[in-house]
Residue, then its C-alpha position, 0 to 999 in steps of 0.5 A: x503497538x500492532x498496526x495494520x496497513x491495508x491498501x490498493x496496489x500502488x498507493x504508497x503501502x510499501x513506503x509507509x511500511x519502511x518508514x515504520x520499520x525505520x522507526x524500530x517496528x519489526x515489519x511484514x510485507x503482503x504475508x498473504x501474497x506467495x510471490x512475496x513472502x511464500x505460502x504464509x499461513x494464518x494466523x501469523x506467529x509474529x502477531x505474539x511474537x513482536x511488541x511493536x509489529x506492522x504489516x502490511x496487506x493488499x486488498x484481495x489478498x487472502x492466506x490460503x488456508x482459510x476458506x473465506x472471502x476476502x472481506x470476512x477475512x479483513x474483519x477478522x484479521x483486523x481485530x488482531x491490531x490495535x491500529x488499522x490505517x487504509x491507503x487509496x489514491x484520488x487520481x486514477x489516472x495517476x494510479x492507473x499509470x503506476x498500476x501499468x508500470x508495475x505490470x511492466x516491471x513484473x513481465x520483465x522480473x525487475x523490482x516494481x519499487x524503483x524511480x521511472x517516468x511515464x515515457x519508459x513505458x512501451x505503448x504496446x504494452x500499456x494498450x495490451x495492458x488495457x485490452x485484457x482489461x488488467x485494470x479491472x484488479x485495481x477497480x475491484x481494489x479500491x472497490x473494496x477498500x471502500x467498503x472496508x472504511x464502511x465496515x470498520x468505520x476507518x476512514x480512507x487516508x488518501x495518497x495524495x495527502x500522506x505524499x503531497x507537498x503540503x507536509x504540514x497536512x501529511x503531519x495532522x494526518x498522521x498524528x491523527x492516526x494516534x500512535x503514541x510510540x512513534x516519532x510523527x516528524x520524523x515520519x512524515x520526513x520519511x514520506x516526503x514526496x521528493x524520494x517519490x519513485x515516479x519522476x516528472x518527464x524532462x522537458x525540452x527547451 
């Protein structure tokens, strides 16, 4: 089975990635982004290589030997998969705040993939963040994300879902996905909301 994730930043892409790879997929993550796997080409040579294969990609992320526009390439790209699953949030504000926090960890050269709380977070970098209008990337992904669900007809699996705390609905999403060779329960224990990385703010009593 080839599977395809494609997501906006920060909509649990990554964590959905590993729990593939946990059950024995051979898994690339953003081929198309040189900050993460270098200066990948298309097509991918693994896409023959591996049985069982799923990568991962981010909205506006483009390989750099094709002349074309993000969209068109999605479409291409997609036709190389047998399964395409699309990751959004709901709550923008939340995703905002992730999106911010991944900014941060990047300006310091720290792995954007490890357990933080709002509060780590300097104001003055979260204004600076919104004074260059840094947010606009994230709007422009989901905008895209949207019309990639009108145009291969997929809906767009929802963040809040697929990590809530109702794991019984997180479960019928992904047996909806169809894909016969993996183990849905274990998956869905994989992407169980308590190995989320943002965690809730200390109260004080």
């Amino acid at each position: 089975m080839k599977i395809l994730i494609i997501g906006t930043s920060r909509s649990g892409t990554t964590s959905l990635r590993r729990a593939f790879k946990d059950q024995d997929y051979h898994t690339i993550g953003e081929p198309f982004n040189e900050l993460v796997t270098g200066d990948r080409e298309y097509p991918l040579h693994e896409l023959s290589q591996y049985k069982n294969l799923c990568v991962k990609t981010l909205c506006d992320q483009i390989p750099k030997n094709l002349d074309i526009n993000f969209l068109d390439f999605i479409t291409l790209f997609s036709k190389e998969f047998n399964k395409i699953i699309l990751l959004d949030r709901k709550n923008f504000i939340e995703h905002h705040k992730s999106f911010v926090h991944m900014h941060w960890r990047l300006s310091r050269n720290e792995s954007v993939h490890q357990s933080w709380e709002q509060s780590l977070i300097p104001e003055k970098f979260e204004k600076n963040h919104n004074y260059h209008c840094r947010h606009k990337h994230l709007d422009l992904q989901k905008e895209q994300i949207g019309e990639i669900s009108d145009i291969l007809n997929i809906p767009i699996t929802w963040y809040e879902d697929l990590y809530g705390n109702d794991r019984e609905t997180s479960l019928e999403i992904i047996n909806n996905w169809n894909i016969d060779d993996i183990n849905s329960v274990e998956l869905n224990k994989y992407l169980d909301p308590k190995f989320k990385l943002k965690k809730s703010e200390k109260k004080l009593l």
